[in-house]
TIBAKE-724080 format. One line per field, with one value per residue: residue number from 1; residue in one letter; chain; x, y, z of N, C-alpha, C in turn. Coordinates in steps of 0.2 Angstrom, whole numbers. Each point is the difference from the previous one (the first is absolute). Example, Ala and Ser with C-alpha at 12.3 -4.5 7.8 and 13.67 -1.06 7.14 Angstrom:
// TIBAKE-724080
badren <- 1/2
fise <- A/S
seza <- A/A
n.c1 <- 66/-2
n.c2 <- -28/5
n.c3 <- 39/-4
ca.c1 <- -4/4
ca.c2 <- 6/6
ca.c3 <- 0/1
c.c1 <- 4/-4
c.c2 <- 6/5
c.c3 <- 0/3
This chain:
// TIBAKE-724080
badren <- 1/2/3/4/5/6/7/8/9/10/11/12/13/14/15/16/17/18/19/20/21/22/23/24/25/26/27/28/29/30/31/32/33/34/35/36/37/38/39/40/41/42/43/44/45/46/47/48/49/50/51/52/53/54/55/56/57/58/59/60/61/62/63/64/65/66/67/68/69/70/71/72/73/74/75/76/77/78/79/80/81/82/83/84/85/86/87/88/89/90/91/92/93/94/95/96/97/98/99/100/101/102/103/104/105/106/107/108/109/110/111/112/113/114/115/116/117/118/119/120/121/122/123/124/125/126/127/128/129/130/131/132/133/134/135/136/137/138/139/140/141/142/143/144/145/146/147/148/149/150/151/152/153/154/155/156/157/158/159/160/161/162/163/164/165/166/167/168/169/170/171/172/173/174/175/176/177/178/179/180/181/182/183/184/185/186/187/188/189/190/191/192/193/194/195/196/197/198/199/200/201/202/203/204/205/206/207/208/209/210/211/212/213/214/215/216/217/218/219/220/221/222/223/224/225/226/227/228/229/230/231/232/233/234/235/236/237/238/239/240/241/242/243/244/245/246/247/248/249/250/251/252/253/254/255/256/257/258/259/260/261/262/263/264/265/266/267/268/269/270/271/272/273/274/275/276/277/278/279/280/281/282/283/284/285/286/287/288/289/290/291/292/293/294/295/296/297/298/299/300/301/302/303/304/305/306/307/308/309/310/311/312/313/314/315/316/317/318/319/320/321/322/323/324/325/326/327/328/329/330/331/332/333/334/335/336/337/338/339/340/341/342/343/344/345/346/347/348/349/350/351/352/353/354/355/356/357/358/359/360/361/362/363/364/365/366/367/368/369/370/371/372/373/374/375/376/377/378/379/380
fise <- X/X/X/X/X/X/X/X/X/X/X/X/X/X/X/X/X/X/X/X/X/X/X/X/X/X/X/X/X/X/X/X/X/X/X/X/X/X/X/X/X/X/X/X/X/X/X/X/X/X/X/X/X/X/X/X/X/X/X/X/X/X/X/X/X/X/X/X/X/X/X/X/X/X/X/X/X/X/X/X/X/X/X/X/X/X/X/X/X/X/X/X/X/X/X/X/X/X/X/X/X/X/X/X/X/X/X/X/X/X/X/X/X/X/X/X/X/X/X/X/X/X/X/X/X/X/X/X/X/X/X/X/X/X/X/X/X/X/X/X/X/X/X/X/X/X/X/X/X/X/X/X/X/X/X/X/X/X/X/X/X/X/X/X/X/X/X/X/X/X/X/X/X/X/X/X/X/X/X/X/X/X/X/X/X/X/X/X/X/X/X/X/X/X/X/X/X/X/X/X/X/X/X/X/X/X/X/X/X/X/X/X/X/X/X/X/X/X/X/X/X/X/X/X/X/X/X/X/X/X/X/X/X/X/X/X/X/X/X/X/X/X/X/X/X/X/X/X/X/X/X/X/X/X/X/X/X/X/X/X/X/X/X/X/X/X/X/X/X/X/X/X/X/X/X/X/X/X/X/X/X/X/X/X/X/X/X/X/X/X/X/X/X/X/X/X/X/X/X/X/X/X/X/X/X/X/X/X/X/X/X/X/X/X/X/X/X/X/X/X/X/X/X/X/X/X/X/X/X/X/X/X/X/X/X/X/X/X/X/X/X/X/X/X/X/X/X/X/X/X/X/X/X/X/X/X/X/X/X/X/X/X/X/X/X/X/X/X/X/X/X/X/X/X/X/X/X/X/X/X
seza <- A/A/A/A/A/A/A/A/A/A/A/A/A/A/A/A/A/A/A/A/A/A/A/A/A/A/A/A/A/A/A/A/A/A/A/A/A/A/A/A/A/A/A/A/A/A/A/A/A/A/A/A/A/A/A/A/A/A/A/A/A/A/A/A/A/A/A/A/A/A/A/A/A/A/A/A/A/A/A/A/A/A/A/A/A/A/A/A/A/A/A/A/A/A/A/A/A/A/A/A/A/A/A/A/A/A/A/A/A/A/A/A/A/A/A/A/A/A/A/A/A/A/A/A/A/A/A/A/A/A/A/A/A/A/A/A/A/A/A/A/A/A/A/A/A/A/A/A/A/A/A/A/A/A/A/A/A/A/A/A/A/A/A/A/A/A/A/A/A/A/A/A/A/A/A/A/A/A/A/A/A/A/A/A/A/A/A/A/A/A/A/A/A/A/A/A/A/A/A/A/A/A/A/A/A/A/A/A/A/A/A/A/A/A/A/A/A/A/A/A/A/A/A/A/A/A/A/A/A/A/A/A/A/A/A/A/A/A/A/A/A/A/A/A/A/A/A/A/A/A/A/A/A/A/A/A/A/A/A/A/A/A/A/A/A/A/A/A/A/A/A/A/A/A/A/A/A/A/A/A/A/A/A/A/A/A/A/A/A/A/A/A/A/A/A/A/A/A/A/A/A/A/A/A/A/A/A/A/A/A/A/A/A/A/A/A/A/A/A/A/A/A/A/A/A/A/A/A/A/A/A/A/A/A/A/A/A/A/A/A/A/A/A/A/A/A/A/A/A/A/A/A/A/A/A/A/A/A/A/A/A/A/A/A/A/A/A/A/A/A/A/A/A/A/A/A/A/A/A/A
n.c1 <- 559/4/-1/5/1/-3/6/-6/-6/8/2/-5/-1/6/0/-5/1/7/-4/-5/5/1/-6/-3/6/6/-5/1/4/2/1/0/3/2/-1/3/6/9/-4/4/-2/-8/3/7/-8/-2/2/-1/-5/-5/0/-4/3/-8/2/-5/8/-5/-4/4/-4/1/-6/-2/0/-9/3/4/-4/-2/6/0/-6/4/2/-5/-5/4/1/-3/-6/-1/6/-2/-5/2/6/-2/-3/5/2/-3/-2/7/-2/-4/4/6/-6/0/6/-3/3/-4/-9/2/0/-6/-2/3/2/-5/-4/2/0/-4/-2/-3/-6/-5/-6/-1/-4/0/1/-9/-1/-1/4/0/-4/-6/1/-5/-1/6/-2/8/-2/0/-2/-2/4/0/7/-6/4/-4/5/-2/-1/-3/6/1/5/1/3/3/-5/4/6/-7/4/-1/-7/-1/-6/-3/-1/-2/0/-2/-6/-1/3/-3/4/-1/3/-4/-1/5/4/6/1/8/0/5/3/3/-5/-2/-3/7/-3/8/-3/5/-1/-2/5/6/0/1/7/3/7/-7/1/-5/-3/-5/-3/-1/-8/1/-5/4/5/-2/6/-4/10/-3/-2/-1/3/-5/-5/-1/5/-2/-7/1/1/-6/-6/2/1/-4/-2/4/-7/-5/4/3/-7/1/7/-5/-4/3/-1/-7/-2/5/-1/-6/-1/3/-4/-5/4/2/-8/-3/6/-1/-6/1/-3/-1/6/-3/5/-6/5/-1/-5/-2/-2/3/7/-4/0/6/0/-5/5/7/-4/-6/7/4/-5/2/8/3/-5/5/4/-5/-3/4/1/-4/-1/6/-3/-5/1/-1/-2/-6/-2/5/1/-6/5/2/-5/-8/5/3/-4/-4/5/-1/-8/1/6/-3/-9/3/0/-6/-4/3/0/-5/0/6/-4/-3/4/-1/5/-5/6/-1/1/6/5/-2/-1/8/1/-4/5/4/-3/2/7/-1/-8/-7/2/-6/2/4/-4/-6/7/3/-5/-2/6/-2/-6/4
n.c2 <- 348/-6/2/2/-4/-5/-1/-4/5/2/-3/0/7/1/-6/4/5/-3/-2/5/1/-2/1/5/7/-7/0/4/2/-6/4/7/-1/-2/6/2/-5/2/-5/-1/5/-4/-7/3/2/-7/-2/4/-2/-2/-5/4/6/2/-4/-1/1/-2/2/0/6/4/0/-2/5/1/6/-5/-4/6/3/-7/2/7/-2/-6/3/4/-7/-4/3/-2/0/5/-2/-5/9/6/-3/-4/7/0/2/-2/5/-2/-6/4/2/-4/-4/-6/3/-2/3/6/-3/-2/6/7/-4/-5/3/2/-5/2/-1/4/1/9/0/4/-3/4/2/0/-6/1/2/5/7/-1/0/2/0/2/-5/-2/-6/1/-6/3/-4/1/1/1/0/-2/-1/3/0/8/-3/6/0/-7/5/-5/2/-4/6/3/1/6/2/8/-2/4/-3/-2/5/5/0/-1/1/4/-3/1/7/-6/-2/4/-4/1/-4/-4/-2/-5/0/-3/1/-5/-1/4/6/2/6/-5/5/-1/5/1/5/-2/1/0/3/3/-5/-2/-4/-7/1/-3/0/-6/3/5/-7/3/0/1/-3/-4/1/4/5/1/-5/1/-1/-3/2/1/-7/-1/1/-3/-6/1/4/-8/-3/5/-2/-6/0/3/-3/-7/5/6/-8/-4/6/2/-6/4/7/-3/-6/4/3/-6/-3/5/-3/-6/0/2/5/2/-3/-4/0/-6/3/0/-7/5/-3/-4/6/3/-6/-1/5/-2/-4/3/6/-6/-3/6/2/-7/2/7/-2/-5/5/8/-4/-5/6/3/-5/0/4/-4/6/-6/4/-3/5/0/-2/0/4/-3/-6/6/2/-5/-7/7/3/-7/0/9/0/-5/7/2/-6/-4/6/2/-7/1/-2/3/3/-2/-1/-6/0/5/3/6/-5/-3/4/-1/-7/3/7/-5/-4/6/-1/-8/-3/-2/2/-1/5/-4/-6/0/0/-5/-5/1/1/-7/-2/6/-2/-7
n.c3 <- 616/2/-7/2/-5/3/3/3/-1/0/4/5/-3/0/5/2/-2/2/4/-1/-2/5/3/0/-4/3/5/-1/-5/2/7/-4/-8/4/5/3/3/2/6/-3/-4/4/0/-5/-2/3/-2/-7/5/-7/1/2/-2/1/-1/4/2/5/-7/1/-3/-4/2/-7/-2/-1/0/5/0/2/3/1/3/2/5/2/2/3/3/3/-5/-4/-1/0/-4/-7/1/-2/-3/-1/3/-6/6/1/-3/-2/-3/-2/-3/-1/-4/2/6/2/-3/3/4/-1/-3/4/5/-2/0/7/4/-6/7/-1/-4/2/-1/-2/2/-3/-7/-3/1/7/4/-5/-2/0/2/2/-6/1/-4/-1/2/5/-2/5/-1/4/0/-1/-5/-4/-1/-2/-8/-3/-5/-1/-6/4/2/-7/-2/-7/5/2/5/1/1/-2/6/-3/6/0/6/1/-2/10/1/5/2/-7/5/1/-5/0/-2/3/-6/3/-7/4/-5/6/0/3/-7/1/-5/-1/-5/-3/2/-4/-5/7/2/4/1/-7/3/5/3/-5/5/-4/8/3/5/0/6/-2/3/7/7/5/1/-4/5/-6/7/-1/6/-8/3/-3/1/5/2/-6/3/5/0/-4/8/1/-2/2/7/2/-2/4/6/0/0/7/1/-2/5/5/0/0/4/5/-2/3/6/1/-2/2/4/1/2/-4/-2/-6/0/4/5/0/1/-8/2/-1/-8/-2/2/-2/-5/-2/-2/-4/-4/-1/-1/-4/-2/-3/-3/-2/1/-1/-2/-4/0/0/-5/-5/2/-3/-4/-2/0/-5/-6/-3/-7/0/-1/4/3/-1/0/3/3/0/2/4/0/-1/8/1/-1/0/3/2/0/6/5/1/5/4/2/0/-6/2/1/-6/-1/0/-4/0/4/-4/-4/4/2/-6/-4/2/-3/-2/1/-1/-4/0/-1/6/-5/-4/-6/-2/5/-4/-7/0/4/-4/-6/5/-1/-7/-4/4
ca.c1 <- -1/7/1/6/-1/5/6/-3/-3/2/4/-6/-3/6/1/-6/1/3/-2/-4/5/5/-3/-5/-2/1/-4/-6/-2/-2/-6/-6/-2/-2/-4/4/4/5/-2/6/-1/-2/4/2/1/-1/10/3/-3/-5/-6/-4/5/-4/-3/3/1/-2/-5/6/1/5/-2/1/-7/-2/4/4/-2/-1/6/4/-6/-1/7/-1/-4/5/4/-6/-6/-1/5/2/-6/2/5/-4/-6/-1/-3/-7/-3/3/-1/-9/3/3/-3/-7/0/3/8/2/3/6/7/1/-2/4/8/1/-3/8/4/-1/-2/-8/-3/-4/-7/-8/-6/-7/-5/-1/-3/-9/3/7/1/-4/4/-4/-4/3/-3/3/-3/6/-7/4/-4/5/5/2/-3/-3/0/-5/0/6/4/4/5/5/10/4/-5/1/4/-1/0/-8/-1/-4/-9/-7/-7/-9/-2/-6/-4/-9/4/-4/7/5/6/2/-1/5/5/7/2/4/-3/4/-2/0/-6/-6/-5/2/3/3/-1/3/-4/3/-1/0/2/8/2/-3/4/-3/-5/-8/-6/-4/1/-8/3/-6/1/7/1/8/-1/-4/2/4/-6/4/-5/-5/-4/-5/5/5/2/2/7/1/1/5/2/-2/4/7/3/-1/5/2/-4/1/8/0/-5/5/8/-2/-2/6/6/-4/6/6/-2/-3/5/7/-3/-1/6/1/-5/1/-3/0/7/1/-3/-4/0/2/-9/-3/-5/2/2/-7/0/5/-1/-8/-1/1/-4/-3/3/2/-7/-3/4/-5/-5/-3/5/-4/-5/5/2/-4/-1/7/1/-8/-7/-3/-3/-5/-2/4/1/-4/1/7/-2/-1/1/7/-3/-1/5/5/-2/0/7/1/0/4/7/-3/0/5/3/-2/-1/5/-4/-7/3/1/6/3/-4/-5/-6/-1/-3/-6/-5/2/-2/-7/-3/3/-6/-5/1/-1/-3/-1/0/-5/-3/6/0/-3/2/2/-4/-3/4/3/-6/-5
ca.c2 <- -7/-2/-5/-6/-7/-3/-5/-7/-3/0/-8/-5/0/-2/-6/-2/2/-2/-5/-3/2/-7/-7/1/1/-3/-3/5/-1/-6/0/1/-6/-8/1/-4/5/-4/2/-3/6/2/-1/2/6/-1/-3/8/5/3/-5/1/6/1/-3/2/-4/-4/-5/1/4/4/6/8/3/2/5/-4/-4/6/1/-8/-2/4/0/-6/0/4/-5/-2/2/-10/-2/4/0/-3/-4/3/-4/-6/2/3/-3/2/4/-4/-3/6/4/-3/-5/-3/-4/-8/1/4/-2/-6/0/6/0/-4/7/4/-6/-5/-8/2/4/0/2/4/-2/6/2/-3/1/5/3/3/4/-2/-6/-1/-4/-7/-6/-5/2/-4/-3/-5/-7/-3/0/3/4/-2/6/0/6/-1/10/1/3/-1/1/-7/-6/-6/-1/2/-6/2/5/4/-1/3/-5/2/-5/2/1/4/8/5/6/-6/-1/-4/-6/-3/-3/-4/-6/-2/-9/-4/-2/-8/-4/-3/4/5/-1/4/0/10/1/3/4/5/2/1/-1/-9/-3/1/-5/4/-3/-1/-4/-2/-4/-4/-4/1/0/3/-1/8/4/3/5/6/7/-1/2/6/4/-1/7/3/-2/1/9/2/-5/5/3/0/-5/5/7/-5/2/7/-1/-2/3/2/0/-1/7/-1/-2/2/7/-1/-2/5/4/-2/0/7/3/-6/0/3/1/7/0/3/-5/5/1/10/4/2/-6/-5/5/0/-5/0/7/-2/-6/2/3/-4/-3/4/2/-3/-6/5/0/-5/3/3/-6/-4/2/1/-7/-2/6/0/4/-1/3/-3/5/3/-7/-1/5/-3/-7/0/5/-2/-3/3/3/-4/-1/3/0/-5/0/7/-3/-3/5/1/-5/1/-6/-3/0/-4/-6/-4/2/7/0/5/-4/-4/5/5/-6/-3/6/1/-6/4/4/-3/-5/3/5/4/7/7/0/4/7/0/2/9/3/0/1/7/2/-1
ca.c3 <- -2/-3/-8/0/1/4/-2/2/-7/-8/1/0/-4/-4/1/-5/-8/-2/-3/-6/-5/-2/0/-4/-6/-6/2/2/-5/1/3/-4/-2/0/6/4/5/3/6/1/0/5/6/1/4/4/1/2/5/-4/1/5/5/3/6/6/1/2/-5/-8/-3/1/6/-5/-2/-9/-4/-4/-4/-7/-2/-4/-6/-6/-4/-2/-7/-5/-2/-3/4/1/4/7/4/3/7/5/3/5/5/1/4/4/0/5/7/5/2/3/2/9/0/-5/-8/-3/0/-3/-6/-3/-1/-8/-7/-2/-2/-7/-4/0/-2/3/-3/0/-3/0/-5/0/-8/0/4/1/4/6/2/6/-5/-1/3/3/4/8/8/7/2/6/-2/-7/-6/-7/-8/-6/-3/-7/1/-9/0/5/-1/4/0/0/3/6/7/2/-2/5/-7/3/-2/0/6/-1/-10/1/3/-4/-4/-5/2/8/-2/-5/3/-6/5/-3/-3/-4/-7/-1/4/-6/-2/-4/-7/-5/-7/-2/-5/-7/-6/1/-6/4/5/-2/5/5/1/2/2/4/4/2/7/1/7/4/9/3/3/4/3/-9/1/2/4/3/-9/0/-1/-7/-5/5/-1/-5/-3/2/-8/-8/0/-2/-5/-5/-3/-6/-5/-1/-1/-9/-6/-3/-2/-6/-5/-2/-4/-6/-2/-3/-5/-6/0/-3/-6/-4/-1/-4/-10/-5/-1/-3/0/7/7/3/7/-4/-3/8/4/4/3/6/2/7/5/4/2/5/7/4/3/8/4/0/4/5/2/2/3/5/5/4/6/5/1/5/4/6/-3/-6/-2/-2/-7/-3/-3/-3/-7/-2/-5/-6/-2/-1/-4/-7/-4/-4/-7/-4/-2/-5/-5/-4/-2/-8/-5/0/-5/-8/-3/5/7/0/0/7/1/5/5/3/-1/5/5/-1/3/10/5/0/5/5/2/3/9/7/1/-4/0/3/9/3/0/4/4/0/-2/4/7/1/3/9
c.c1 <- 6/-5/5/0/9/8/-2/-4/1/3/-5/-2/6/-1/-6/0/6/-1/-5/1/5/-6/-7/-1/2/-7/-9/-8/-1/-6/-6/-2/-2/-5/5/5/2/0/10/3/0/3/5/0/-2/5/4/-4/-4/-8/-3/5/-5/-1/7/7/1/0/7/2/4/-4/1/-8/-2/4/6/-2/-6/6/2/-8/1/7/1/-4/4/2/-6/-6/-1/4/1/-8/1/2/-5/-6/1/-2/-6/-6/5/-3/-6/4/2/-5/-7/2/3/8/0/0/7/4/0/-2/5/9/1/2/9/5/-1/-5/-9/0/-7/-4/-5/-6/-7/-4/-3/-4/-8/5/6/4/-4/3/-5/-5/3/-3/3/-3/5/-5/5/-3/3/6/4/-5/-3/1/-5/3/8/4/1/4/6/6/2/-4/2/6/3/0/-5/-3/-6/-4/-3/-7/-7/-2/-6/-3/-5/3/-3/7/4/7/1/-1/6/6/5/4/5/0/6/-1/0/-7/-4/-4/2/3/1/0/7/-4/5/-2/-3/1/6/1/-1/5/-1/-7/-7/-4/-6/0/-8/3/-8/3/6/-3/6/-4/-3/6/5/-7/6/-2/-6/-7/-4/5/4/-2/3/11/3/5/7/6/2/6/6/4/-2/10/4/0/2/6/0/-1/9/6/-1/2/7/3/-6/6/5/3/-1/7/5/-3/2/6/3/-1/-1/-7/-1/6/1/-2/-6/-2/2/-6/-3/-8/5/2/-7/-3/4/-1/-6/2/6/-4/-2/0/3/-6/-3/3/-2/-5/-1/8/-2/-5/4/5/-4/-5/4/0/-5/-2/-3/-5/-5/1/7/3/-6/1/6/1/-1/3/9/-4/-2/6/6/-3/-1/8/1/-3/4/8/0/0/7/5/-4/-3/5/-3/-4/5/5/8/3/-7/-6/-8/-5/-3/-6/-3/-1/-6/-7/-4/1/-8/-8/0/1/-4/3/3/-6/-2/6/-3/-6/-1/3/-6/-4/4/-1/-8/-4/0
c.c2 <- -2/-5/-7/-7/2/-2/-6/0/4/-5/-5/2/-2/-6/-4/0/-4/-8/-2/4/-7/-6/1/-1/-6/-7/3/-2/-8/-2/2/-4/-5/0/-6/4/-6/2/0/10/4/-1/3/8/0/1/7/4/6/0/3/2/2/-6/-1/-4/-5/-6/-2/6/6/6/8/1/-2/3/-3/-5/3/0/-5/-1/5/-4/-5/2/5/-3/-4/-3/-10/-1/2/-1/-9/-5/6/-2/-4/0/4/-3/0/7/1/-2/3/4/-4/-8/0/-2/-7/0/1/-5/-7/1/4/-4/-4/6/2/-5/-2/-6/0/7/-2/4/3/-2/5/-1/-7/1/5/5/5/5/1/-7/-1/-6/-9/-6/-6/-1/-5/1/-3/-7/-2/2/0/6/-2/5/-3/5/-1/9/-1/6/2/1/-7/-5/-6/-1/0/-7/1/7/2/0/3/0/3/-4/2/2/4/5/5/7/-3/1/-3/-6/-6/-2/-2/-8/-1/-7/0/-3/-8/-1/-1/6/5/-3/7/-2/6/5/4/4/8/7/7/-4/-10/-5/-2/-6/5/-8/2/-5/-5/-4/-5/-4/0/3/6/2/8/4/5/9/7/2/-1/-3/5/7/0/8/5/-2/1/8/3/-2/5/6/2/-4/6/4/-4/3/6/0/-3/4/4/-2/-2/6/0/-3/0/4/-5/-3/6/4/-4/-1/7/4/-4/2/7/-1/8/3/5/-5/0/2/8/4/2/-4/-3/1/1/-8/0/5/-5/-6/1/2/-3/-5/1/2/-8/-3/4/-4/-6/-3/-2/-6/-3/3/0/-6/-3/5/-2/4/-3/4/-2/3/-1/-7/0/6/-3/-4/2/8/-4/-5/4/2/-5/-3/4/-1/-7/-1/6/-3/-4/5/3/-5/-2/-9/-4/-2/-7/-7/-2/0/6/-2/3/-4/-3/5/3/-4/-2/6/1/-2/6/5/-4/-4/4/5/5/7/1/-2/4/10/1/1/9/2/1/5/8/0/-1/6
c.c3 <- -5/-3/-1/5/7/-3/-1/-5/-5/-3/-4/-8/-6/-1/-4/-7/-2/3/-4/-7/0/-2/-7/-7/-5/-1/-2/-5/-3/4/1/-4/3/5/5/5/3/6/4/1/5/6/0/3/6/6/3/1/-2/3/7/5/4/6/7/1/6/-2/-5/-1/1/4/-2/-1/-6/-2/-4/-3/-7/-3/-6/-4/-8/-4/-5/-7/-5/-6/-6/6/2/6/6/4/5/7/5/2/5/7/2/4/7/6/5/7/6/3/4/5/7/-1/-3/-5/-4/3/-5/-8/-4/-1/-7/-5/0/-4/-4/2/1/-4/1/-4/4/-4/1/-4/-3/-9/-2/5/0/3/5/6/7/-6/3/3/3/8/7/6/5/1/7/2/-8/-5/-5/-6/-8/-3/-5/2/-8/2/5/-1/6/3/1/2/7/5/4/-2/7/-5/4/-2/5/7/2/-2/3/3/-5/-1/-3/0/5/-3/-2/7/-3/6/-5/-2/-4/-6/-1/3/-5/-1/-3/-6/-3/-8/-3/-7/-6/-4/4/-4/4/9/-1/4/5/0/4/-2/2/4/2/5/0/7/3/7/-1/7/3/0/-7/-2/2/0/3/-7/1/-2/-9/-5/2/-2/-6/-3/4/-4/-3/1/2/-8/-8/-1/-6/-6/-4/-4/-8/-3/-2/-2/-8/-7/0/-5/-7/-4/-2/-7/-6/-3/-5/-7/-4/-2/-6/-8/-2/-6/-5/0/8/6/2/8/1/0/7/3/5/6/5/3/8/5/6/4/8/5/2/4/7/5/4/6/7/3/4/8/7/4/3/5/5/5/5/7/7/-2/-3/-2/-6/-6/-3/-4/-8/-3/-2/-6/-6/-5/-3/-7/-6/-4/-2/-6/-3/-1/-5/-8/-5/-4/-8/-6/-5/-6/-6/1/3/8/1/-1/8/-1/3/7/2/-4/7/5/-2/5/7/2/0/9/8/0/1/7/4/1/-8/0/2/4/4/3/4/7/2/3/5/8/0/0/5/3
């Protein structure tokens, strides 16, 4: 088994990190503050060929794998967890499309998202609805030629910037198998009856637009029906299982530039008339925070090739999520740890990142639906 990135995605990953080293850290720290973000950021990594290298290109894109776009997601959040979720997300939901959408769809939804001029949304979770997602009540009645949407989503990534979003709605409620019940339809954000709220007083990734959305009597037409109905938990999960590798790619580029931080602090500061980076506490800090890290990209390595491959690996991916997710909140709170009373204030970064790294162990499936999946996949 060759370990080594490619001459292509070493580049890719180079280009990455030196653009969000050019564009992030003099901004960063404003956009947390303020909960905000210069979608002008977005375009231009739109621009340099950032922005959905997974997708086909047919469709725009540059016809790379998850791996690469894993590759630019760790690189990003290296940089900053806000910022780099920001420009990664816009294609979230892309993802459903390629895999389930009609040539039309793709032709006519995916070429926007590369070119900058559309960002696109997932609508799942619901305010009685989380991780159980077969609960979801948003409900899409066929009237004719059309779809009737009802119903509310919470915690939407791009909610209220989304051109349109993939919603997964409730089409039949008397199906006696509640994974048959659910269906996803694509709802342009311009039609009556939709309403984006941005919600506030996150307590990371506050760069990252998160909504609530609600739909009262929004039309959209039979042919906006992805995949089949009935089919949406089913679409879903297959979803999960390419939008879980992301996740992963964040959690280690987070922990990274944790160590990194910690490293340059401890050498820095002096303490009992010695560096502390003299104390073998610390020194163990790093030792762990290294392996884990290294254990984590392994890991999450492995899925995302194997996904590109046509192996996808269910479990494996699902130890990925929540084993990359704990291991960049334990490196976050090792990095705080680490800076002291220097850590807890919002002028060093490892504040923030404590704050960004919490969210890597709930979106896109819990640690513990994650491990449940495991658990289940080695005792069937």
């Amino acid at each position: 088994m060759d370990f080594n990135l490619t001459k292509e995605q070493e580049d890719i990953a180079k280009a990455a990190r030196e653009f969000a080293l050019g564009e992030f850290p003099e901004r960063a720290q404003e956009f947390d503050r303020n909960e905000t973000f210069d979608l002008d950021i977005w375009r231009k990594a739109c621009e340099l060929g950032f922005v959905g290298v997974f997708i086909d290109e047919v469709y725009g894109g540059a016809g790379l794998g998850l791996f690469e776009h894993c590759l630019i997601a760790e690189e990003f959040w290296a940089v900053d967890a806000g910022m780099g979720n920001a420009v990664i997300t816009t294609t979230f939901g892309a993802e459903l499309l390629g895999l389930f959408g009609t040539e039309e769809q793709k032709m006519k939804y995916l070429p926007p998202l590369v070119k900058g001029e559309a960002i696109i949304s997932t609508a799942i979770t619901e305010p009685d609805a989380g991780s159980d997602v077969t609960c979801a009540a948003t409900k899409a009645v066929r009237e004719g030629d059309e779809y009737v949407i009802n119903g509310s989503k919470i915690f939407i990534t791009n909610g209220t910037l989304a051109s349109f979003m993939n919603v997964f709605c409730l089409t039949d409620p008397e199906n006696p198998d509640r994974h048959k019940r659910h269906s996803f339809f694509i709802v342009e954000t311009d039609r009556p009856g939709f309403e984006a709220t941005k919600l506030r007083g996150k307590l990371g990734i506050r760069a990252n637009d998160t909504a609530e959305v609600s739909f009262s009597d929004v039309r959209i037409p039979a042919s906006n029906l992805i995949g089949e109905e009935g089919n949406g938990f089913k679409e879903l999960m297959a979803f999960f299982n390419q939008t879980r590798l992301h996740i992963c790619a964040m959690a280690v580029g987070l922990a990274r530039s944790a160590m990194e931080e910690s490293i340059a602090h401890i050498k820095r500061r002096h303490q009992f008339g010695a560096p502390l980076a003299s104390f073998q506490a610390n020194q163990f800090k790093i030792a762990e925070m290294a392996t884990m890290i290294r254990a984590a990209r392994n890991l999450y390595y492995e899925a995302a090739w194997r996904t590109d491959q046509g192996r996808m690996d269910h479990a494996l991916t699902a130890m990925a999520k929540w084993y990359c997710g704990e291991m960049a909140v334990k490196c976050a709170d090792e990095a705080v740890q680490m800076h002291g009373g220097y850590g807890y204030m919002d002028e060093y970064r490892v504040q923030r990142m404590y704050r960004d790294a919490k969210i890597l162990e709930i979106y896109e499936g819990t640690k513990e639906v994650e491990k449940i999946i495991v658990a289940r996949t080695f005792l069937r």
